[in-house]
C-alpha positions as CSV (number, residue, x, y, z in Angstrom):
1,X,154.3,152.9,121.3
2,X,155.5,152.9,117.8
3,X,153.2,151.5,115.2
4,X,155.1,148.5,113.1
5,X,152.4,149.1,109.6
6,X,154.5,152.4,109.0
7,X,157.4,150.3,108.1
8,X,154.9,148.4,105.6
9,X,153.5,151.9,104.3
10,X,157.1,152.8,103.1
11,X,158.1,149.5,101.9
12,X,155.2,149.3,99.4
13,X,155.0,152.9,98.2
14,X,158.4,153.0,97.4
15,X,158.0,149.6,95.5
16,X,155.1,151.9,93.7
17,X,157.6,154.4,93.1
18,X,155.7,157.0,95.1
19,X,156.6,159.6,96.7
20,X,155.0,160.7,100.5
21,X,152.7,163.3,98.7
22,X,151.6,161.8,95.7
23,X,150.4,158.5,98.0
24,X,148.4,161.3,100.4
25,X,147.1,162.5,97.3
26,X,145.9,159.5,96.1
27,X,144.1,158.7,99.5
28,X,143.1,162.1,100.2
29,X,145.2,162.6,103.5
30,X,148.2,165.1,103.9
31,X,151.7,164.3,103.6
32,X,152.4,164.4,107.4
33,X,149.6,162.0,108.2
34,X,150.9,159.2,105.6
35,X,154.8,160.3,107.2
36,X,153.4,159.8,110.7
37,X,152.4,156.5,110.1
38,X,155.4,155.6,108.1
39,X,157.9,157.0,111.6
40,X,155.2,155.2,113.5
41,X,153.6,157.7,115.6
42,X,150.3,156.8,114.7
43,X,148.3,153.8,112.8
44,X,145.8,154.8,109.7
45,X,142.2,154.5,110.3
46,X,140.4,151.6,109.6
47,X,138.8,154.0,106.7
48,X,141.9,154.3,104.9
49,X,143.6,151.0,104.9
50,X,141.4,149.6,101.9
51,X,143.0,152.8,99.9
52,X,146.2,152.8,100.8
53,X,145.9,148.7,99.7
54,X,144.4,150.3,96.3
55,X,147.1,153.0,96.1
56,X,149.7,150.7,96.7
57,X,148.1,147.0,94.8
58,X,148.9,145.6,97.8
59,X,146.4,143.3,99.9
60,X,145.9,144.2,103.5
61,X,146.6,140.9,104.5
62,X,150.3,142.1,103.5
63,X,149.8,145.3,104.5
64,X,148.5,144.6,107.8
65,X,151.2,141.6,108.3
66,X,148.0,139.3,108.7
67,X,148.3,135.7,107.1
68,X,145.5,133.3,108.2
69,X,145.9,129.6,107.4
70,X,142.7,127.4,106.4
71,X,142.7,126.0,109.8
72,X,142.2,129.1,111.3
73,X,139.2,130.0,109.4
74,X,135.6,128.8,111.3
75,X,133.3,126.4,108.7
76,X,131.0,129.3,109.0
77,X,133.9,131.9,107.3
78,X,134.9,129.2,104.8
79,X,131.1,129.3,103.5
80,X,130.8,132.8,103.4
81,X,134.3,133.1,101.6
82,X,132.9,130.4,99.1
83,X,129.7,132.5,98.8
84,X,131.5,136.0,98.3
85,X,133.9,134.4,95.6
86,X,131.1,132.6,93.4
87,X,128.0,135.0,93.7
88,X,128.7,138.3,91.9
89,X,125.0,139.7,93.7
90,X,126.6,139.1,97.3
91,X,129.8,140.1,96.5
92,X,128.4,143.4,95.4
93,X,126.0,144.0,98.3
94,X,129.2,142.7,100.7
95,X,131.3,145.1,98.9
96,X,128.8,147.8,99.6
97,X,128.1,146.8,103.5
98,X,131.6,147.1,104.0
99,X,132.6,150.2,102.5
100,X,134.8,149.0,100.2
101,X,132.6,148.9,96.5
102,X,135.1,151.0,94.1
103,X,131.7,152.7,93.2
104,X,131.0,154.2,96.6
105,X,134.3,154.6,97.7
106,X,134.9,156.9,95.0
């Protein structure tokens, strides 16, 4: 099976102007794991999409070629969207639950 995000991976860190090994630096991988997901032999972890999204400034929905529409979004999401995006204090302790506070992941 050949893994379709490497395609993605290349596409946006050449539109950084990156090379392979100054991305792997970034995220702290090796060069041949950021080329094996860009020939699609294997998929990043789970772990290391939110920094290759850093790395790159792009959003994983884009990375990830995942675009939701409103409808497809529960009531239940929508409020805890609405929450996240107007109460700094939950977004920080979200942030934190979910590995993904700049301050921890650093």
């Amino acid at each position: 099976m050949k893994y379709e995000i490497g395609n993605r991976i290349r596409k946006y860190r050449k539109e950084a102007r990156l090379t392979q090994e100054q991305l792997a630096g970034i995220i702290e991988v090796t060069k041949s794991r950021v080329s094996n997901w860009e020939q699609g032999i294997n998929r990043p972890d789970a772990d290391v999409i939110g920094k290759i999204c850093k790395a790159l400034n792009v959003s994983p929905s884009n990375l990830l070629n995942v675009h939701l529409t409103d409808e497809e979004f529960t009531e239940h999401e929508k409020r805890v969207i609405k929450a996240y995006r107007t109460k700094e204090k939950v977004r920080y302790a979200v942030d934190i639950l979910l590995g993904i506070d700049e301050k921890v992941a650093e």
